[in-house]
TIVOPA-448061 format. One line per field, with one value per residue (C-alpha): residue number from 1; x, y, z. Coordinates in steps of 0.5 Angstrom, whole numbers. Layout:
// TIVOPA-448061
seq <- c(NUM:...)
X <- c(X:...)
Y <- c(Y:...)
Z <- c(Z:...)
//
This chain:
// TIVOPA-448061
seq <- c(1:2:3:4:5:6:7:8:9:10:11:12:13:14:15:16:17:18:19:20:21:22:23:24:25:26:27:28:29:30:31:32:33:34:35:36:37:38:39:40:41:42:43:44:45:46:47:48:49:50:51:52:53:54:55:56:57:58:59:60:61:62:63:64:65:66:67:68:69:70:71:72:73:74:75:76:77:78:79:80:81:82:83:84:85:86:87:88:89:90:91:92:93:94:95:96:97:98:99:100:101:102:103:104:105:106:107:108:109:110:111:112:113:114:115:116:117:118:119:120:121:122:123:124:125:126:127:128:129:130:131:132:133:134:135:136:137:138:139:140:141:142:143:144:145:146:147:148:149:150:151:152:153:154:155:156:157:158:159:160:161:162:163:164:165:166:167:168:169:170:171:172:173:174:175:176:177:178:179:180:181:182:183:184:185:186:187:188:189:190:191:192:193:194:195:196:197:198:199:200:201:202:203:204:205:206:207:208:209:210:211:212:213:214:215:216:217:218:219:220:221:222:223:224:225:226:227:228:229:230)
X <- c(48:52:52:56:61:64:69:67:70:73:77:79:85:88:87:90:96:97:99:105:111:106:107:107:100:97:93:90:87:86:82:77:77:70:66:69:66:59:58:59:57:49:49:51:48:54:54:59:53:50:57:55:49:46:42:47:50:56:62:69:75:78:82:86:93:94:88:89:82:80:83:80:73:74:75:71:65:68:71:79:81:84:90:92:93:100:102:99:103:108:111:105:99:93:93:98:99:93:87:86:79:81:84:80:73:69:73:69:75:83:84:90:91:88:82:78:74:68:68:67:62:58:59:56:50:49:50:45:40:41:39:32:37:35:35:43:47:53:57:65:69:75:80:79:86:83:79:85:84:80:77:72:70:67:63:61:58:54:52:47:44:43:40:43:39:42:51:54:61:64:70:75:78:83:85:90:88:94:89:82:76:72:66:69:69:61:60:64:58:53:53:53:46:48:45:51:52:58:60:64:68:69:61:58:51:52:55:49:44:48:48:41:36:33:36:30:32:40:46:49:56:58:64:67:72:78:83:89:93:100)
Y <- c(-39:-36:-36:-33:-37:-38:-35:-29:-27:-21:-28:-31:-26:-28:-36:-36:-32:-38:-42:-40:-43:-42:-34:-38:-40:-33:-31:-36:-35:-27:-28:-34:-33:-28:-34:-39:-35:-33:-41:-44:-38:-36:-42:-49:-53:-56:-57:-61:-65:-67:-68:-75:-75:-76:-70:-64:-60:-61:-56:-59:-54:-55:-49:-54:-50:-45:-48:-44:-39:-45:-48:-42:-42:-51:-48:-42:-47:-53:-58:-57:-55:-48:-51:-55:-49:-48:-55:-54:-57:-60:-69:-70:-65:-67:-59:-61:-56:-59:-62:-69:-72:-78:-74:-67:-67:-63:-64:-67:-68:-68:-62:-59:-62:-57:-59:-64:-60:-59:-64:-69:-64:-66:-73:-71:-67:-74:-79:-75:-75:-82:-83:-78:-73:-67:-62:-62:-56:-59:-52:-53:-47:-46:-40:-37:-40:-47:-47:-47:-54:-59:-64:-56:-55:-62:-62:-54:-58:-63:-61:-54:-61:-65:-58:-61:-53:-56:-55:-48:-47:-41:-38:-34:-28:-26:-24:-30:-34:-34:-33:-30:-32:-28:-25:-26:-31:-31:-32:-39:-41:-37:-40:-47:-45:-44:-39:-33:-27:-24:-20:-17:-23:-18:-16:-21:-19:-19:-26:-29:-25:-29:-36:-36:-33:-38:-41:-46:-52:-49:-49:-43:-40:-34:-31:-27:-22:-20:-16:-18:-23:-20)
Z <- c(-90:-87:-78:-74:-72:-79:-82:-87:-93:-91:-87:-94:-94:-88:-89:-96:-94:-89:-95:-97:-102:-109:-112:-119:-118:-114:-119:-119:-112:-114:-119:-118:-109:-110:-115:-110:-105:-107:-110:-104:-99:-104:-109:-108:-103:-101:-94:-89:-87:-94:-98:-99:-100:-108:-108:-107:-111:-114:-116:-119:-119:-127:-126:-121:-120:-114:-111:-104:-105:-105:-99:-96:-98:-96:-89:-88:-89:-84:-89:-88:-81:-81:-78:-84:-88:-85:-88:-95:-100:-94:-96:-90:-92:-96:-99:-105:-111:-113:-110:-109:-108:-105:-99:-98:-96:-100:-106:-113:-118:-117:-122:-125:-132:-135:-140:-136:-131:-136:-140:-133:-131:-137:-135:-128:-130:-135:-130:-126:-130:-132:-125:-124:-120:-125:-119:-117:-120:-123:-123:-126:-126:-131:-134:-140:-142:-141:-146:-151:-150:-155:-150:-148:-155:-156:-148:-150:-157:-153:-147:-151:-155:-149:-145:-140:-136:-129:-131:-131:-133:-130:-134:-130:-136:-133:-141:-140:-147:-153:-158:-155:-159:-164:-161:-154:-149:-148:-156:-156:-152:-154:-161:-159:-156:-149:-144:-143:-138:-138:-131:-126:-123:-117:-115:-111:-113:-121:-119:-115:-120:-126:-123:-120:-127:-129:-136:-138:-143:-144:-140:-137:-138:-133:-136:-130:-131:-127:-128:-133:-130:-130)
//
């Protein structure tokens, strides 16, 4: 929850625009910076005090390049110092283009080769409940364009039949993707037997409502919808 003392999400403009440098990858930031902010500010229970710890939830960021709403959402909930912000992809600063779990508190996977996010996600949710930890959520998030990639199809295929009810995917449309999918995003995953809901990537309370209903027995996928990139 939200105190009073952190910054809110009416600050995350102001912190991203500390990172300067990467204009190629700002839509990255636009578009996935109000998902990032309710997961970590309604939905994850993902604090500096618990990050450790087996039973926390996890989020691994796929869509990896122009990381800075991340960066923004990291410090606004006390992971990164806001200080670092102004050194981001500096030769001495851990904030590189991509992020880098060996390096930033608070950060599940290195990402940025586009592809892998959902498939280690799957990987997770298994390995958790290998484990008897069955209540953790394993959220990942990905751009519609990612899901050109194969490796995707085969964990989208596996995690319906596994009823893996604790993973959700969520697919940032930005109307990115070369060749679209047939039906739309939601279908893709719908006809392998996930649970889909498809809402505005701007409206925080569709957003919470989307990722909070209870999905029993099946995956979720969130499609959240933003403007076109461009």
């Amino acid at each position: 929850m939200t105190t009073a003392t952190e910054p809110g999400y009416a600050e995350l403009p102001r912190l991203i625009s500390l990172m300067t440098g990467d204009d190629k990858h700002r839509a990255a930031a636009e578009s996935t910076v109000d998902v990032l902010w309710v997961l970590y500010d309604r939905v994850l229970d993902i604090t500096t005090e618990n990050f450790r710890e087996p039973g926390r939830d996890r989020f691994l960021l796929s869509k990896g390049h122009g990381p800075m709403a991340y960066y923004a959402v990291l410090t606004a909930k006390g992971f990164i110092d806001e200080a670092e912000l102004a050194t981001w992809s500096g030769p001495a600063s851990r904030l590189g283009h991509h992020p880098d779990r060996r390096r930033i508190p608070g950060v599940e996977i290195s990402s940025g080769s586009l592809g892998h996010g959902l498939p280690i996600a799957l990987g997770t949710a298994l390995g958790l409940r290998a484990r008897g930890l069955t209540r953790p959520k394993v959220v990942t998030l990905v751009g519609d364009a990612e899901l050109d990639e194969g490796s995707n199809h085969e964990a989208i295929v596996v995690a319906a039949r596994a009823g893996l009810e604790n993973l959700t995917t969520v697919v940032i449309d930005n109307q990115s993707s070369t060749r679209g999918w047939p039906g739309g995003i939601a279908r893709r995953f719908d006809v392998e037997g996930w649970e889909t809901r498809t809402v505005s990537g701007r409206d925080h309370d569709a957003l919470d409502d989307a990722f909070t209903t209870a999905h029993p027995g099946r995956p979720l996928a969130v499609v959240a919808v933003v403007e076109p990139k461009g």
